[in-house]
TORTORLUM-814424 format. One record per residue: residue number from 1; residue in three letters; y, x, z of N, C-alpha, C, O in turn. Coordinates in nm, 2 decimals. Layout:
REM TORTORLUM-814424
<NUM; ALA; <Y; X; Z>; <Y; X; Z>; <Y; X; Z>; <Y; X; Z>>
...
END
This chain:
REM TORTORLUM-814424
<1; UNK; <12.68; 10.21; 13.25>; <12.61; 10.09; 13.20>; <12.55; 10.02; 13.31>; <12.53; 10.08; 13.42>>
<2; UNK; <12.51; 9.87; 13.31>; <12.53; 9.81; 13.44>; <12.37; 9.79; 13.41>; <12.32; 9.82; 13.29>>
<3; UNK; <12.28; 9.75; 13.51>; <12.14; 9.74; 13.47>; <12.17; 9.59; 13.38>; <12.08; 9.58; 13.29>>
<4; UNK; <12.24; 9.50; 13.36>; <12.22; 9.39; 13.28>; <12.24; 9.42; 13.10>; <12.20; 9.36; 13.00>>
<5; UNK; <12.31; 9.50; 13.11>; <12.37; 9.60; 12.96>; <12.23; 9.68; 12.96>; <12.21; 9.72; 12.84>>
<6; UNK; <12.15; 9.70; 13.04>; <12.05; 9.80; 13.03>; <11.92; 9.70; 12.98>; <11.85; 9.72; 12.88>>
<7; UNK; <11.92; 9.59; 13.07>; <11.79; 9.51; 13.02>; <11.81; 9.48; 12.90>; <11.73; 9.51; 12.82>>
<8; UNK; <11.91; 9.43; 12.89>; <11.95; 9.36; 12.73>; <11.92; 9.43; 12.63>; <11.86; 9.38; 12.54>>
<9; UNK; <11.94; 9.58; 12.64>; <11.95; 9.72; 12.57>; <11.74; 9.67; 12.51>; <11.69; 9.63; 12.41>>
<10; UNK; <11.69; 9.71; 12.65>; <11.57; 9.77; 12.60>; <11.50; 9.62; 12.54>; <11.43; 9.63; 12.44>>
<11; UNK; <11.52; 9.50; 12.61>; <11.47; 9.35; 12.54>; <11.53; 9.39; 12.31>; <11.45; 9.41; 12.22>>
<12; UNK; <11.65; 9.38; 12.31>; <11.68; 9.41; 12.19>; <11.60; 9.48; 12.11>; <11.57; 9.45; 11.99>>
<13; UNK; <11.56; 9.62; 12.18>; <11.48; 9.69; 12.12>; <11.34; 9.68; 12.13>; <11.27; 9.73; 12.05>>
<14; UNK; <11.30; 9.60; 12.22>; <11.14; 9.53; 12.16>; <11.12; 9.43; 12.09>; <11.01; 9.39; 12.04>>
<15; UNK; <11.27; 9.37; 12.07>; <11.26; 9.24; 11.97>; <11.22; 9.33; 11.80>; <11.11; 9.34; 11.75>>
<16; UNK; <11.34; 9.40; 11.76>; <11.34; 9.48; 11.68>; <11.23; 9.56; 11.65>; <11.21; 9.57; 11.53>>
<17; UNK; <11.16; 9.62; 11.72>; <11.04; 9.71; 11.70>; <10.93; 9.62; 11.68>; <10.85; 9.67; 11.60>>
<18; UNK; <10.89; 9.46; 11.73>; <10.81; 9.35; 11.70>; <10.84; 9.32; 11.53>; <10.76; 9.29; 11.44>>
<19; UNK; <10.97; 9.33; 11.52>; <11.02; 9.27; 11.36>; <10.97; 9.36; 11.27>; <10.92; 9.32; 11.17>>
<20; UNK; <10.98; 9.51; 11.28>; <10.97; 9.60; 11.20>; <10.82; 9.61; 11.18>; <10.76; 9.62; 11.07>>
<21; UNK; <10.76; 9.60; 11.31>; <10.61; 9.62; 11.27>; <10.58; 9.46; 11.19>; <10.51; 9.45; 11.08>>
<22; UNK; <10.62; 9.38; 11.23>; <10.53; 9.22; 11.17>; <10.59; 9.23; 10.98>; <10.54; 9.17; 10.89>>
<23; UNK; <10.70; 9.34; 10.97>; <10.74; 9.36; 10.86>; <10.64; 9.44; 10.77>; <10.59; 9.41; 10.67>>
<24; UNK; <10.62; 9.56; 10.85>; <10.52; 9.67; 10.81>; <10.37; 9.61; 10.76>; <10.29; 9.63; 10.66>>
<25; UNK; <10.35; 9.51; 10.89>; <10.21; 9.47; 10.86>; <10.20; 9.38; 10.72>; <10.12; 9.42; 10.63>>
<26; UNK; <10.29; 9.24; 10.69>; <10.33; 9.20; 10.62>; <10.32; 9.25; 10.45>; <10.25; 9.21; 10.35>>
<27; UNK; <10.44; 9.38; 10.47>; <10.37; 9.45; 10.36>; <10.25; 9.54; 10.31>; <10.19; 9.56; 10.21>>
<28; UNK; <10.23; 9.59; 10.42>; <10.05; 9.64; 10.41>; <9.95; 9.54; 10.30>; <9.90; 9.55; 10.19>>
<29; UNK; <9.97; 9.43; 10.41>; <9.86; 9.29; 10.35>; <9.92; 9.29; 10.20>; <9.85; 9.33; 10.11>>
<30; UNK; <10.07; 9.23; 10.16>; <10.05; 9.26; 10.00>; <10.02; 9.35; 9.95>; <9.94; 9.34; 9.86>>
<31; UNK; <10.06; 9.46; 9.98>; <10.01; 9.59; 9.88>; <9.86; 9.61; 9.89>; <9.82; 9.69; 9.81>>
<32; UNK; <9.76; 9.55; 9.99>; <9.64; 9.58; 10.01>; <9.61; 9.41; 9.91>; <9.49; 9.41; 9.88>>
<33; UNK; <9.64; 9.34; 9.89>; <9.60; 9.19; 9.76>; <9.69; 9.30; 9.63>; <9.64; 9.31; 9.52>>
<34; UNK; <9.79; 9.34; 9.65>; <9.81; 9.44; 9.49>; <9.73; 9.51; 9.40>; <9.73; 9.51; 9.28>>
<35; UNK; <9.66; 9.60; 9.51>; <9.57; 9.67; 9.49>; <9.44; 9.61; 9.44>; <9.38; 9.67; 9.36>>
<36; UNK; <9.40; 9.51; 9.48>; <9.28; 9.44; 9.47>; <9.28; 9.32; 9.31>; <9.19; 9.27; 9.23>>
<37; UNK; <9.43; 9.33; 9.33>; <9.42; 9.27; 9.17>; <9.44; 9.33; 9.07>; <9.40; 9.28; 8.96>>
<38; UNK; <9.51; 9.46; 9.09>; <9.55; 9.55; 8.99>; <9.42; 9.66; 9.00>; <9.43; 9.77; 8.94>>
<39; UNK; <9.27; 9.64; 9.08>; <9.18; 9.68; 9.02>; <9.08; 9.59; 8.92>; <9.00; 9.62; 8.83>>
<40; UNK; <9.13; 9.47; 8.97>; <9.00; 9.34; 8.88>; <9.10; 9.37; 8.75>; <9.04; 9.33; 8.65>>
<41; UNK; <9.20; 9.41; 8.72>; <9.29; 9.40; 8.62>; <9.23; 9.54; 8.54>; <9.21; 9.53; 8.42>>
<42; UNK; <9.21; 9.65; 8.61>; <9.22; 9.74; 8.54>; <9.02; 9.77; 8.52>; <8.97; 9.87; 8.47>>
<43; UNK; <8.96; 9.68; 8.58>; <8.81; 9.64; 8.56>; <8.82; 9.58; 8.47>; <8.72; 9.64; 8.41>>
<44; UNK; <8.85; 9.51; 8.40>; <8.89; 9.45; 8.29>; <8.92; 9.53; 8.17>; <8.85; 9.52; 8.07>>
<45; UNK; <9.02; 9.59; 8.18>; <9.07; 9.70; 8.09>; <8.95; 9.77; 8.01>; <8.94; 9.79; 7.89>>
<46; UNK; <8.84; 9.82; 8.15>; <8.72; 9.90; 8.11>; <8.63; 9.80; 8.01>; <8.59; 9.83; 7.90>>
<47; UNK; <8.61; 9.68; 8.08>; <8.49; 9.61; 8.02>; <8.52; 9.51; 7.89>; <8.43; 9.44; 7.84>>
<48; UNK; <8.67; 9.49; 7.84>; <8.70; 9.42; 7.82>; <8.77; 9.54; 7.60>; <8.81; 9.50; 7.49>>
<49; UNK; <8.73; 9.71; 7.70>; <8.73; 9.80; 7.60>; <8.87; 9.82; 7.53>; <8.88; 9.86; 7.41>>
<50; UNK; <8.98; 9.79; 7.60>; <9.11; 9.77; 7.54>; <9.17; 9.92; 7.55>; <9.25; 9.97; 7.48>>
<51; UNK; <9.10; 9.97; 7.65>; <9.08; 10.14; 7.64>; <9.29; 10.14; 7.64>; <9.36; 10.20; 7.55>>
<52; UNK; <9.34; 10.09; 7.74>; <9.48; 10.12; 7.79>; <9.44; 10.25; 7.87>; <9.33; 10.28; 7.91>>
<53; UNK; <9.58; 10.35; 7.89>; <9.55; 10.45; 7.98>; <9.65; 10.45; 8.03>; <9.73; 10.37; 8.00>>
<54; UNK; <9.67; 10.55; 8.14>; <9.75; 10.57; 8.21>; <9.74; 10.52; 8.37>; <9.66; 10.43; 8.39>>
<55; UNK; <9.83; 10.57; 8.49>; <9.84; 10.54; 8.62>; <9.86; 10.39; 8.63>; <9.84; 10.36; 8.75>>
<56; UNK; <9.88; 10.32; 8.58>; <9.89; 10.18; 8.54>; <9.72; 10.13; 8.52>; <9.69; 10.01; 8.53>>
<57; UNK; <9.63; 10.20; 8.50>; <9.47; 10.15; 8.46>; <9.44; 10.24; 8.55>; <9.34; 10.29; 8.49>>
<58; UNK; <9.44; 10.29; 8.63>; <9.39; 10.35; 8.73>; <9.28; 10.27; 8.82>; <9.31; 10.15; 8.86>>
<59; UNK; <9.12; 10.34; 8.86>; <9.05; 10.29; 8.97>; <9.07; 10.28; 9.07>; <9.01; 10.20; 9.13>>
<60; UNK; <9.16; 10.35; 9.12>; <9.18; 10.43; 9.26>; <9.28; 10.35; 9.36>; <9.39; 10.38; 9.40>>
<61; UNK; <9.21; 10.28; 9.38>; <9.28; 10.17; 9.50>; <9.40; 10.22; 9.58>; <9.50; 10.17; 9.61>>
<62; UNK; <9.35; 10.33; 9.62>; <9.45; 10.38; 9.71>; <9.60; 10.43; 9.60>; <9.72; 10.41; 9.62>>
<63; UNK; <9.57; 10.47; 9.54>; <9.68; 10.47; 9.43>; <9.78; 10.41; 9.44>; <9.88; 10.46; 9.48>>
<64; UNK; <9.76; 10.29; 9.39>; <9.83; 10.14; 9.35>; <9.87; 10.12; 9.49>; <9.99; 10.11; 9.50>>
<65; UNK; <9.81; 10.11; 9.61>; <9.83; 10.06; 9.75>; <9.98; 10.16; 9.79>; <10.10; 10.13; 9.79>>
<66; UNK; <9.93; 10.25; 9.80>; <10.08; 10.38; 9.81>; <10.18; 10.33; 9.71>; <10.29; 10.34; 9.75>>
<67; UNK; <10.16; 10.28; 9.58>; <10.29; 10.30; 9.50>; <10.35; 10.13; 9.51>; <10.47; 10.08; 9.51>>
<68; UNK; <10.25; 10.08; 9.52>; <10.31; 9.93; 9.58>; <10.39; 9.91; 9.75>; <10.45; 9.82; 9.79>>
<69; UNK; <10.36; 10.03; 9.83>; <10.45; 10.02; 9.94>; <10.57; 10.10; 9.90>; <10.66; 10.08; 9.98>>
<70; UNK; <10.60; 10.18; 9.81>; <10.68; 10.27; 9.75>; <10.82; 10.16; 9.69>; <10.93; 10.21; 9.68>>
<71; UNK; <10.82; 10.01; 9.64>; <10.87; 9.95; 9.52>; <10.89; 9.84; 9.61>; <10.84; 9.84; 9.73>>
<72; UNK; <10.97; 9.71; 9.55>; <10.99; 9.58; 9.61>; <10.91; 9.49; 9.55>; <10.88; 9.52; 9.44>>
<73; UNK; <10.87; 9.41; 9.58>; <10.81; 9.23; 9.59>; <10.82; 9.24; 9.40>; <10.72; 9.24; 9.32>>
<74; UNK; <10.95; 9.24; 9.37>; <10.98; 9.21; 9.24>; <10.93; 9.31; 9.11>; <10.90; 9.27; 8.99>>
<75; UNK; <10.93; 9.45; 9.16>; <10.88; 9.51; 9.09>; <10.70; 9.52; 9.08>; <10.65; 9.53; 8.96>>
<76; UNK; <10.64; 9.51; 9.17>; <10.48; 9.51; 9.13>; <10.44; 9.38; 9.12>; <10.32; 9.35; 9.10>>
<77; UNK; <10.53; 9.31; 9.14>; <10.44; 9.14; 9.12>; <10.47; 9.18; 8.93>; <10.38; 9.15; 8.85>>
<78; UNK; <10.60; 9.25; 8.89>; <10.63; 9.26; 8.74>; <10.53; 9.34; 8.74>; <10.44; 9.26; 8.76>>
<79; UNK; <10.50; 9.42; 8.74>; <10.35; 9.50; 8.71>; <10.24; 9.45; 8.70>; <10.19; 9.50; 8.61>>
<80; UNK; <10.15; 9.34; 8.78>; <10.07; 9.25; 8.77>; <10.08; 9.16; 8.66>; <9.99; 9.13; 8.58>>
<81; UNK; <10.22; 9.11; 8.66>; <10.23; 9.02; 8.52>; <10.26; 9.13; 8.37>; <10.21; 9.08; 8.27>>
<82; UNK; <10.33; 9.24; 8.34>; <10.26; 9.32; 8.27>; <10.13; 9.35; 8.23>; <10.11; 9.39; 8.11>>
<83; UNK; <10.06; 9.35; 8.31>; <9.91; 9.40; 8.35>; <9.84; 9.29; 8.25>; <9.78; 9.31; 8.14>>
<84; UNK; <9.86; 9.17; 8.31>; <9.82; 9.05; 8.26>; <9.88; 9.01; 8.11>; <9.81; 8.93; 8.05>>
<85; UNK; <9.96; 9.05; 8.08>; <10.01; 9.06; 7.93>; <9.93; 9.15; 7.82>; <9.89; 9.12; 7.71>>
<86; UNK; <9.93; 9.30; 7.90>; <9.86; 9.35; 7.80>; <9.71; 9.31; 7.78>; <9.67; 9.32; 7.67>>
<87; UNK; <9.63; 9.27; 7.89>; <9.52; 9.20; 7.87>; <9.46; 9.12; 7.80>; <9.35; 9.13; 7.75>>
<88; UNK; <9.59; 8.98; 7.79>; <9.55; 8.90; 7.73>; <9.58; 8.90; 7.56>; <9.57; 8.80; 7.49>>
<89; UNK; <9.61; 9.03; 7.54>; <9.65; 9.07; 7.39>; <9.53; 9.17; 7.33>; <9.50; 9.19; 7.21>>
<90; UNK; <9.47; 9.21; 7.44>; <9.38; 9.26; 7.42>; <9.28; 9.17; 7.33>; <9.27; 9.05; 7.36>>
<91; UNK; <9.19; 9.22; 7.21>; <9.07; 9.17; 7.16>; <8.91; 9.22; 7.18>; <8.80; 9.17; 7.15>>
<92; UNK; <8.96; 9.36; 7.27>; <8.81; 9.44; 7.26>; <8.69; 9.42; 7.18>; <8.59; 9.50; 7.20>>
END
């Protein structure tokens, strides 16, 4: 391999390793605004007395943060708007 096939080599792979993290971080920040609404959501749940159960009404920030980095864009945004359905059917 010639040092020009070499530079290229390791440039490529800092480009890439830049993308993966700005990706990583990216999703961090949504799943950390996930978490923050799927607790005002499940704050709600409590005071609002609609007495829902389950890992879905969960306090536990860290929870929801892990299972929102676990799932895609499409599936926990549908979870929030679930969230928000059962809510507003709620009468407490």
């Amino acid at each position: 391999m010639n040092g020009f096939a070499t530079k290229g080599a390791v440039a490529f792979a800092a480009v890439m390793t830049s993308l993966v993290t700005a990706h990583v971080s990216y999703a961090n920040s949504n799943c950390d605004s996930y978490a923050k609404l799927t607790l005002q959501q499940a704050k709600q749940n409590v005071q609002k007395r609609c007495n829902f159960k389950g890992p879905r009404w969960s306090l536990d920030a860290n929870r929801h943060r892990a299972w929102c980095r676990d799932v895609g864009p499409s599936e926990w945004r549908a979870e929030l708007k679930l969230r928000n359905e059962m809510l507003s059917q709620c009468n407490g």
